[in-house]
C-alpha positions in Angstrom: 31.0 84.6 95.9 33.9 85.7 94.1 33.1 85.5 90.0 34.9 82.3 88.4 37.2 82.8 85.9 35.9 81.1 82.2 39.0 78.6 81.5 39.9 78.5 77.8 40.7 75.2 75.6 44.1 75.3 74.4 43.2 75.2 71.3 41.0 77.8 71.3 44.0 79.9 72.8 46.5 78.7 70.4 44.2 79.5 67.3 43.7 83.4 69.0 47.0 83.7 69.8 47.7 82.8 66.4 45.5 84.9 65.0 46.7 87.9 66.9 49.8 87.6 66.0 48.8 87.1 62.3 47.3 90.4 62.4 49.9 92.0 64.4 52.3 90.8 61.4 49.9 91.9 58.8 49.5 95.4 60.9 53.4 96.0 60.6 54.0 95.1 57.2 51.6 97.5 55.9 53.1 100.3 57.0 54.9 100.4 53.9 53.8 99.0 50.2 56.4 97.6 48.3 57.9 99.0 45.2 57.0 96.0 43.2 55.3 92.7 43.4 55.2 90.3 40.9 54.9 86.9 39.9 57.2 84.8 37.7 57.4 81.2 36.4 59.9 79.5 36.2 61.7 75.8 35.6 59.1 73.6 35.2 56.4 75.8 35.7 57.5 77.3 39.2 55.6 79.9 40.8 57.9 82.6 42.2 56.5 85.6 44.4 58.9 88.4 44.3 58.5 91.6 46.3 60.6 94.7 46.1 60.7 96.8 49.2 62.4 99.4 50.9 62.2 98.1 54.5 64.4 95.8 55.5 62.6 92.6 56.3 60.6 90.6 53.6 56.4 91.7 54.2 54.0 88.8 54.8 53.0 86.9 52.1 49.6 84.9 52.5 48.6 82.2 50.2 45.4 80.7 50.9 44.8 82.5 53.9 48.1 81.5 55.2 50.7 83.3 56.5 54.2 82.0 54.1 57.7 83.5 55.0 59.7 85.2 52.1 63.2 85.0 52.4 65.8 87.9 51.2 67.3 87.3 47.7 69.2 90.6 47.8 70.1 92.7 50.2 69.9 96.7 49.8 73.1 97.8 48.9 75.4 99.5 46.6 77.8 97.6 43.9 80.5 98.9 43.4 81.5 100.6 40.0 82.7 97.9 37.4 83.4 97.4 34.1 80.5 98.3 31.5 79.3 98.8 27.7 79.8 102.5 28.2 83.4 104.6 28.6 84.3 104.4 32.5 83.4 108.4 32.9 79.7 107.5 31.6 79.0 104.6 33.9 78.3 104.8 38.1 77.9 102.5 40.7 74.9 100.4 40.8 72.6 101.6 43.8 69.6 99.1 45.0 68.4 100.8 47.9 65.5 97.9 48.5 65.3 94.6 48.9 64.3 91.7 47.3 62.4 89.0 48.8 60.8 85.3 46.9 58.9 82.5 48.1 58.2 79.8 46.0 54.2 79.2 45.8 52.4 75.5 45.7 51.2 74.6 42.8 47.6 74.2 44.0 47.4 77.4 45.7 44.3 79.4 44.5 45.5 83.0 46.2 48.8 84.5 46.7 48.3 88.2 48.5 51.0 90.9 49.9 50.0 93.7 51.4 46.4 93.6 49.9 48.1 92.9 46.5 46.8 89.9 44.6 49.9 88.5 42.9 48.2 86.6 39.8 48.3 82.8 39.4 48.2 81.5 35.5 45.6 78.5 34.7 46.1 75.0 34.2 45.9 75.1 30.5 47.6 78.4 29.1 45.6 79.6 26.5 46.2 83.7 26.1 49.4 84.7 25.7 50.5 88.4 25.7 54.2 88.5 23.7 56.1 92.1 24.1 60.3 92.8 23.9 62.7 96.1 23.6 60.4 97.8 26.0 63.1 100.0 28.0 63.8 104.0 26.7 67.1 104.3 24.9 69.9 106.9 25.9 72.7 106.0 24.7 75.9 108.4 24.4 78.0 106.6 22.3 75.2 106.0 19.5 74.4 109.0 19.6 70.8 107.2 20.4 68.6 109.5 22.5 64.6 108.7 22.5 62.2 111.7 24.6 61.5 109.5 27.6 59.0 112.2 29.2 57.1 111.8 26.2 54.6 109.2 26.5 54.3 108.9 22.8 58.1 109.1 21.7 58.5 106.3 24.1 54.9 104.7 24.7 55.6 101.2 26.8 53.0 102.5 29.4 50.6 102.8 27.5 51.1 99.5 25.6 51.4 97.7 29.1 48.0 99.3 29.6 46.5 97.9 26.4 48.2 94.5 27.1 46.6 94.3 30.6 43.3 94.7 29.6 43.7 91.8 26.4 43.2 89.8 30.3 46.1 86.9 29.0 47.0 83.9 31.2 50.5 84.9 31.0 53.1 87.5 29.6 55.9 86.3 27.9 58.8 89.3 27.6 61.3 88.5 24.9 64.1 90.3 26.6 65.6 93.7 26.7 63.9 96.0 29.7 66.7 98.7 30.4 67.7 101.1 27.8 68.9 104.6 30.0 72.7 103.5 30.2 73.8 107.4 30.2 72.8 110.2 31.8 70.4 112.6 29.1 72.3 115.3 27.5 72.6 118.6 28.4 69.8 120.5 26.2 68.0 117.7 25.5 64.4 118.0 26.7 62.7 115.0 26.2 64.8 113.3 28.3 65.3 115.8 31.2 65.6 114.8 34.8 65.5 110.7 33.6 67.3 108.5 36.5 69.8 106.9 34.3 72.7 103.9 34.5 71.9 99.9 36.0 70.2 100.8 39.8 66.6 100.4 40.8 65.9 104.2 39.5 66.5 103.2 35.9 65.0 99.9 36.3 62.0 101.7 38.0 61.9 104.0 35.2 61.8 101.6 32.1 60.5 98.9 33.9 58.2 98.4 36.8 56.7 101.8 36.8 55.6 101.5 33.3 54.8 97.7 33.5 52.7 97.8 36.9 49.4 97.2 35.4 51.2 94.2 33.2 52.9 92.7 36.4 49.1 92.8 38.2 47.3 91.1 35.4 49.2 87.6 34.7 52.2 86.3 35.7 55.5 86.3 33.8 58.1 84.4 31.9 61.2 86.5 31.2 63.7 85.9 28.8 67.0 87.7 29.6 68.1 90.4 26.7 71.4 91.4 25.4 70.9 94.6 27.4 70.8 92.4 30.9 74.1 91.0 30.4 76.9 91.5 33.1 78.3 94.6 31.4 75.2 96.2 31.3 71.9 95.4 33.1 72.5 92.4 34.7 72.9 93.3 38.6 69.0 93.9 38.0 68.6 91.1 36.4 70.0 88.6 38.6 68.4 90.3 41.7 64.7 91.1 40.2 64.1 88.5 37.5 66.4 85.5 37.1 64.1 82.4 38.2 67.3 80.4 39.6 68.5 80.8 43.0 71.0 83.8 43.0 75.0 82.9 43.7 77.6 85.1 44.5 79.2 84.5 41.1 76.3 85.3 39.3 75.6 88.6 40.2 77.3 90.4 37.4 79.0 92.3 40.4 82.2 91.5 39.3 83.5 91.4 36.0 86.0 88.7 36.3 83.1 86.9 37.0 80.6 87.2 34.2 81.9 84.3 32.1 79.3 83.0 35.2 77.0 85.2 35.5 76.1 86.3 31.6 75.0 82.2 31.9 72.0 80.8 33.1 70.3 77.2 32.4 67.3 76.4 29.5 64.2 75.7 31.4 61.2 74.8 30.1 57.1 76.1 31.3 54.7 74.0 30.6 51.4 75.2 28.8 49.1 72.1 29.3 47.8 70.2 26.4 51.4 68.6 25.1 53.0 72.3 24.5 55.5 74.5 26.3 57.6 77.0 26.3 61.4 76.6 26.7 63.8 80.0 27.8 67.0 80.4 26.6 69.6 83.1 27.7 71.5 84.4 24.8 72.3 87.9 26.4 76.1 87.6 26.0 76.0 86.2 21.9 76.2 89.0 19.9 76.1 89.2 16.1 79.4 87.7 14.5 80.5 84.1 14.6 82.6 83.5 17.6 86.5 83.2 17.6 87.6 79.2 17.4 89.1 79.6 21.1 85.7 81.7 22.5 84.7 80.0 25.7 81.6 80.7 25.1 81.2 77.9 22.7 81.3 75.2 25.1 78.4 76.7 27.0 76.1 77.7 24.7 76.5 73.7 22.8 75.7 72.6 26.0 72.7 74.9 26.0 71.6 73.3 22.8 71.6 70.3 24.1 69.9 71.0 27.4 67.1 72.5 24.9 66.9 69.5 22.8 66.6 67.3 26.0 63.8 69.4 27.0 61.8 69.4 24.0 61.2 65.5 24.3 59.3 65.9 27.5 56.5 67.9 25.1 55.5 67.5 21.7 55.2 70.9 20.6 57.3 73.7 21.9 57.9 77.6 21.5 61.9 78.3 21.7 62.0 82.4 23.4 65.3 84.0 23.6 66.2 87.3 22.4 68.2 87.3 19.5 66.6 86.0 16.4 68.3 83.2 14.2 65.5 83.0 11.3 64.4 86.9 11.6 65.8 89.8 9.3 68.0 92.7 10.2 68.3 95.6 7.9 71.3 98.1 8.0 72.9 100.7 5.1 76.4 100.3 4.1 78.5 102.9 3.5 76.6 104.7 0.5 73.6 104.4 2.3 72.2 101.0 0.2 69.7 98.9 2.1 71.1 95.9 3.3 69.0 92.8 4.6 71.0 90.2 6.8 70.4 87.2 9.0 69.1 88.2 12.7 72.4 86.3 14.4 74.7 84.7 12.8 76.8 83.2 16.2 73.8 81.7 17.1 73.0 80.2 13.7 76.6 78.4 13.9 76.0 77.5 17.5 73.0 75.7 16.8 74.2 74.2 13.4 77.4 72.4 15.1 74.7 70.1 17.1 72.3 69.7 13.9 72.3 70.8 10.2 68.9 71.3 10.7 69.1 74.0 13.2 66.2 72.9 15.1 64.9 70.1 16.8 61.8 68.7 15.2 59.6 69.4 18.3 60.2 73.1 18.0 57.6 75.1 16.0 57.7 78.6 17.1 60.2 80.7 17.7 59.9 83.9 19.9 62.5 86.7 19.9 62.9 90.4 19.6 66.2 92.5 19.1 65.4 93.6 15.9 62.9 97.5 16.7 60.1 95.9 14.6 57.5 94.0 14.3 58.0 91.2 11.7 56.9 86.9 10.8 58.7 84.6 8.7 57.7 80.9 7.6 59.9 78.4 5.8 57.4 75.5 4.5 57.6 73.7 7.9 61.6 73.1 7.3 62.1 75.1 10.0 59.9 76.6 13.0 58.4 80.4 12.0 60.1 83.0 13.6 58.2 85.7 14.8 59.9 88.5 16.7 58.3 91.5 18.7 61.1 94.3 19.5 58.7 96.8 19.0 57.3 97.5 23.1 59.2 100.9 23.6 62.3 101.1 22.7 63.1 103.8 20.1 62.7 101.5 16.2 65.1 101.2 13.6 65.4 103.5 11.5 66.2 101.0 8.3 63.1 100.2 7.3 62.3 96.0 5.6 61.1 96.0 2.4 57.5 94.7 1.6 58.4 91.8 -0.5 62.0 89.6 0.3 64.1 89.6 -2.7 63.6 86.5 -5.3 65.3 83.2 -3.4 66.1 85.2 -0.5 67.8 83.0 1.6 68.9 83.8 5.4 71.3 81.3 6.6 71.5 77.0 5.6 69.0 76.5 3.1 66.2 78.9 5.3 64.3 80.2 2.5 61.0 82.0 3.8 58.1 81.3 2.1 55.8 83.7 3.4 57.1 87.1 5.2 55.3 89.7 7.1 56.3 93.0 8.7 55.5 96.2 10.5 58.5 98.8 10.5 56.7 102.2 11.9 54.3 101.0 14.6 54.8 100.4 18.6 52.8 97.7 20.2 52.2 93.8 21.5 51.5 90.3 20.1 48.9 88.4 21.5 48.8 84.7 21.4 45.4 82.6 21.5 45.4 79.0 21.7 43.2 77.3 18.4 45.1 73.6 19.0 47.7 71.7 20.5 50.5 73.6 18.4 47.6 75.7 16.4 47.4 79.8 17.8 45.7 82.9 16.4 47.9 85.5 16.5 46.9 89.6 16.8 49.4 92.4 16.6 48.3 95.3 18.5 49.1 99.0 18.5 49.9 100.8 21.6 46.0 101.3 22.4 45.3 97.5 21.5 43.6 98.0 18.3 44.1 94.7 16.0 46.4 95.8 12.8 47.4 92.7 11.9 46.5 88.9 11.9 48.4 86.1 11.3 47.5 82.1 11.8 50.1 79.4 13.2 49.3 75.6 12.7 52.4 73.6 13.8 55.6 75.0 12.0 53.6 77.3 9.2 52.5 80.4 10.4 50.7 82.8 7.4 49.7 86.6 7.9 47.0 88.8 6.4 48.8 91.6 5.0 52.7 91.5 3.8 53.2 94.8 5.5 51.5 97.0 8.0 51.9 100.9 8.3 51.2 102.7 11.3 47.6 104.9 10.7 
């Protein structure tokens, strides 16, 4: 008799079938690891996988053992030359040869994989919190600014994302600021020999994810846009790699009639657990002076205040991060080479006074910046939030160093008086953040191998510090 054939259930097929062509899918997309792969969070706490790859369809991403389709947020693809903070003859097209792909991820899931990649997931309750800004290396022709980016102490972020990395935090917060290498390096300049240079995925590989990658494996991210991601500069990165909103053809920074749009982008808020948050602001196109009566800019950035102070009634206690500081301390010479100590950002000051004299909404206690190539922590008797600010990640430091002790009634800008000051002017390195109550955190500052140099405490609005200055060694 002629052997019977074994019939299968259907679903017994349709799970192998399914299977096979699960690892089929897998099979292909391994052929090739992506560039990058990340996660970020954004409004409200939103998961978002992005993958960077330099095949043209978006890889397989598996979350809980399922397969979850990515779709493209930007193409591969060339922008054309535009308008930018450098002289036309020292700026070039923008090249992303790769593309980028998201997916937004549940906010139960447990595992998020790509490639054999785990992309990291943060905890309920946010307790660790790794705080780092300036981090790109700066060449800069018309500054005359030129830092040895071969040289990994010259310009050290590596190493400091290493450090950071193994702190193990819940999340990274990046105070804006990630590209620096707007120029190509100077003829007869050997530290910076052979760097890729300008806004395209080399120069963002460069001072960004190739440095970061141990960073972008270990937590996931909140990213807070820097005046060096504006349109003019790097914002076609930006826009494509990090901005949590969906992208828009406006918003690309492609065009430059355009970026009144795309140097723009909402508050949002991530929660913490426990009654605290942090809220983002973009403040990449302010600058330093008070703007001009008929500056379009005004209108947005009052309706960004008030989008922040909406959001800060949904928590009690919230940490404002954007990149310029209002209640931080800028040093510069004048002309006979006098030391002279000014407000962080003045436009922003105004900005935020035209809503309230006070500045600040009660419900902010903390405010995160950078900007400023230093290290430094001010408090002001619980008037207003303590401003601590942490440009000092990689980017070549100020040379104008802060004095130890403020002047007698120092005052910065509307009554803001600090009452207790710390800085550190000659050091490169990261904050860490750890959660002591619901507003309450012990804060470390780290060198570029993680040893502790500094130690400050924050309960609600007052935040004190060890030491009143730290020197590197």
């Amino acid at each position: 008799m002629p052997m019977m054939k074994r019939a299968w259930p259907l679903a017994a097929l349709s799970a192998v079938i399914f299977l096979l062509g699960v690892s089929g899918f897998a099979a292909a997309q391994t052929t090739q690891s992506p560039l990058a792969a990340y996660m970020l969070l954004g409004p409200n706490g939103t998961r978002i996988a992005r993958v960077i790859t330099e095949v043209k369809d978006c890889p397989a991403l598996f979350v809980d053992g399922h397969v979850v389709e990515m779709q493209v947020r930007s193409a591969a693809g060339i922008a054309a030359q535009r308008q930018t903070a450098s002289r036309a003859e020292l700026s070039k097209a923008s090249a992303f040869p790769a593309t980028t792909c998201e997916a937004a991820i549940p906010s139960d899931a447990r595992q998020v994989s790509v490639h054999g990649w785990l992309l990291p997931l943060p905890p309920k309750t946010i307790r660790k919190i790794v705080v780092i800004g300036d981090t790109g290396c700066r060449i800069k022709a018309a500054d005359n600014a030129v830092q040895s980016c071969n040289d990994a102490k010259a310009y050290p972020f590596a190493t400091v994302a290493s450090a950071a990395a193994a702190w193990k935090p819940d999340i990274v917060l990046h105070v804006g600021d990630y590209l620096y290498r707007e120029n190509a390096c100077p003829e007869g300049v050997a530290g910076c020999q052979g760097s890729p240079w300008g806004y395209g995925l080399d120069a963002w590989r460069a001072d960004f994810f190739n440095p970061a990658a141990p960073l972008l494996k270990a937590a996931p991210w909140v990213m807070v846009r820097g005046n060096h991601e504006s349109c003019n500069r790097a914002g076609q990165g930006w826009r494509r790699f990090f901005d949590p909103y969906p992208l828009t053809p406006e918003r690309t920074c492609d065009v430059s009639e355009e970026d009144l749009s795309g140097n723009f982008t909402d508050p949002f808020a991530v929660p913490l657990g426990k009654g605290a948050q942090i809220v983002v602001w973009d403040t990449s196109d302010a600058g330093n002076k008070p703007f001009a009566q008929d500056d379009p800019r005004i209108g947005v950035y009052l309706a960004n205040v008030r989008s922040i102070a909406s959001l800060t009634r949904a928590q009690p206690h919230t940490i404002l991060a954007n990149h310029q500081p209002v209640l931080a301390i800028a040093g510069s010479r004048d002309k006979d080479g006098n030391v002279k100590l000014g407000p962080g950002n003045s436009s922003l000051a105004e900005i935020l006074a035209g809503i309230d004299p006070k500045l600040f909404p009660s419900g902010i206690d903390l405010l995160l910046s950078g900007h400023v190539h230093v290290w430094e922590q001010l408090s002001f008797a619980g008037l207003y939030p303590s401003q601590f600010v942490t440009g000092f990640s990689g980017t070549q430091e100020d040379s104008v160093p802060l004095p130890e002790s403020l002047p007698a009634n120092f005052s910065l800008m509307h009554g803001a008086v600090p009452d207790a000051f710390s800085s550190w002017i000659d050091g490169f390195g990261f904050m860490t953040l750890e959660r002591t109550g619901a507003a309450d955190w012990s804060v470390e500052i780290h060198d570029t191998q993680g040893k502790v140099v500094e130690r400050c405490t924050v309960k609600g609005r007052i935040s004190k510090c060890r030491t009143r200055q730290v020197h590197a060694g």
